[in-house]
C-alpha positions in Angstrom: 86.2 60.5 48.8 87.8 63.9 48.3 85.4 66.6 49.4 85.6 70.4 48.9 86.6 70.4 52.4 89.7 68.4 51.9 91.0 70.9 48.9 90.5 73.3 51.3 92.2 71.1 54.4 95.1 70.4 51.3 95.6 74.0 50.4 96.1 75.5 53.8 98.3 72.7 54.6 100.6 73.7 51.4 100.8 77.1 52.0 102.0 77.2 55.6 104.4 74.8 54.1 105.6 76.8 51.2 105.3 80.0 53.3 107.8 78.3 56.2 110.2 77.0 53.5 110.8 80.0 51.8 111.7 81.8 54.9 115.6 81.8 54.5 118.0 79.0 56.3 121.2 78.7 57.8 122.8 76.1 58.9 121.9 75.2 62.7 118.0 76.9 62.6 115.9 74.1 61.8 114.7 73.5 65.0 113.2 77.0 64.8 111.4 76.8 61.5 110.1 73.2 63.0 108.7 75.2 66.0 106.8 77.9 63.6 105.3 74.8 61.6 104.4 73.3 64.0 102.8 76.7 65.4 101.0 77.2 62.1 100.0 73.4 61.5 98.5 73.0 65.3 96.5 76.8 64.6 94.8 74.7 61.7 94.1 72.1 64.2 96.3 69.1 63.3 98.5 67.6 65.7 101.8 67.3 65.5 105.1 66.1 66.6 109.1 67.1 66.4 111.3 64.2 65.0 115.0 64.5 64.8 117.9 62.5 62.9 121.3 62.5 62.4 122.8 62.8 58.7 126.5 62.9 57.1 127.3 66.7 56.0 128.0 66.6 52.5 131.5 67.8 50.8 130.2 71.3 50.5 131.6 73.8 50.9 135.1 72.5 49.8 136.3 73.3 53.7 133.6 71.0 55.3 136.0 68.3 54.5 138.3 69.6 57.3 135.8 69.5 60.4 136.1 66.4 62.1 132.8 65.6 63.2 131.1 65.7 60.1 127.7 64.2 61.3 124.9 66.1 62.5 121.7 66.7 63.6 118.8 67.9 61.7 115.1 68.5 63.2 111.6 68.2 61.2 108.1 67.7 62.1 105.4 65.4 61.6 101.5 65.9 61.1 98.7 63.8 61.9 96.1 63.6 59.1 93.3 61.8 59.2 95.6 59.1 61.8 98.5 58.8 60.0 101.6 60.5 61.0 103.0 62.6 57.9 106.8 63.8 57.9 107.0 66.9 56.5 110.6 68.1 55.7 111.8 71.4 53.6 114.7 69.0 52.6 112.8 66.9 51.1 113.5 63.1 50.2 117.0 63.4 50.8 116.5 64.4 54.5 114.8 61.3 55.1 117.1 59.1 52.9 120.5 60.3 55.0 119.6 59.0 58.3 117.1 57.6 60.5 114.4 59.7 62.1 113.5 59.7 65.9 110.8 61.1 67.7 111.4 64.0 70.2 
């Protein structure tokens, strides 16, 4: 049953999303916008947990084609709510389709 409680639980939970994904990104600095979530999500009193996985950089820019290790490492978080562990990802699906996803 969804209780006025849970909007409220909901809404905080999307704006300290929202707020952390709109602060600009640059390749390399999502383990520090994972540490501020994670900040903000624990402050509303969840729990929560680093995950990391590899994924293949994509053909863009045209010169990413030349570096040779073209796999790397990208960092997200996961929240508990209500017992289950949520991922929750700026990159959305497509972060979680690339690669596999490890605890920290």
């Amino acid at each position: 049953m969804i209780t006025p409680l849970h909007d409220e639980l909901r809404l905080a939970r999307l704006q300290v999303f929202y707020e952390i994904r709109e602060i600009p990104y640059a390749r390399g600095e999502c383990a520090a916008k994972v540490a501020l979530l994670a900040e903000r999500f624990e402050s509303l009193g969840y729990r929560t947990r680093t995950v990391k996985g590899r994924y293949f950089v994509a053909d863009w820019p045209e010169e990413v084609r030349l570096v040779p290790n073209r796999v790397d490492i990208h960092y997200a978080l996961e929240i508990e709510i209500e017992g289950q562990w949520i991922l929750v990802d700026w990159l959305g699906e497509s972060a979680r389709m690339a690669g596999f996803w490890r605890r920290t």
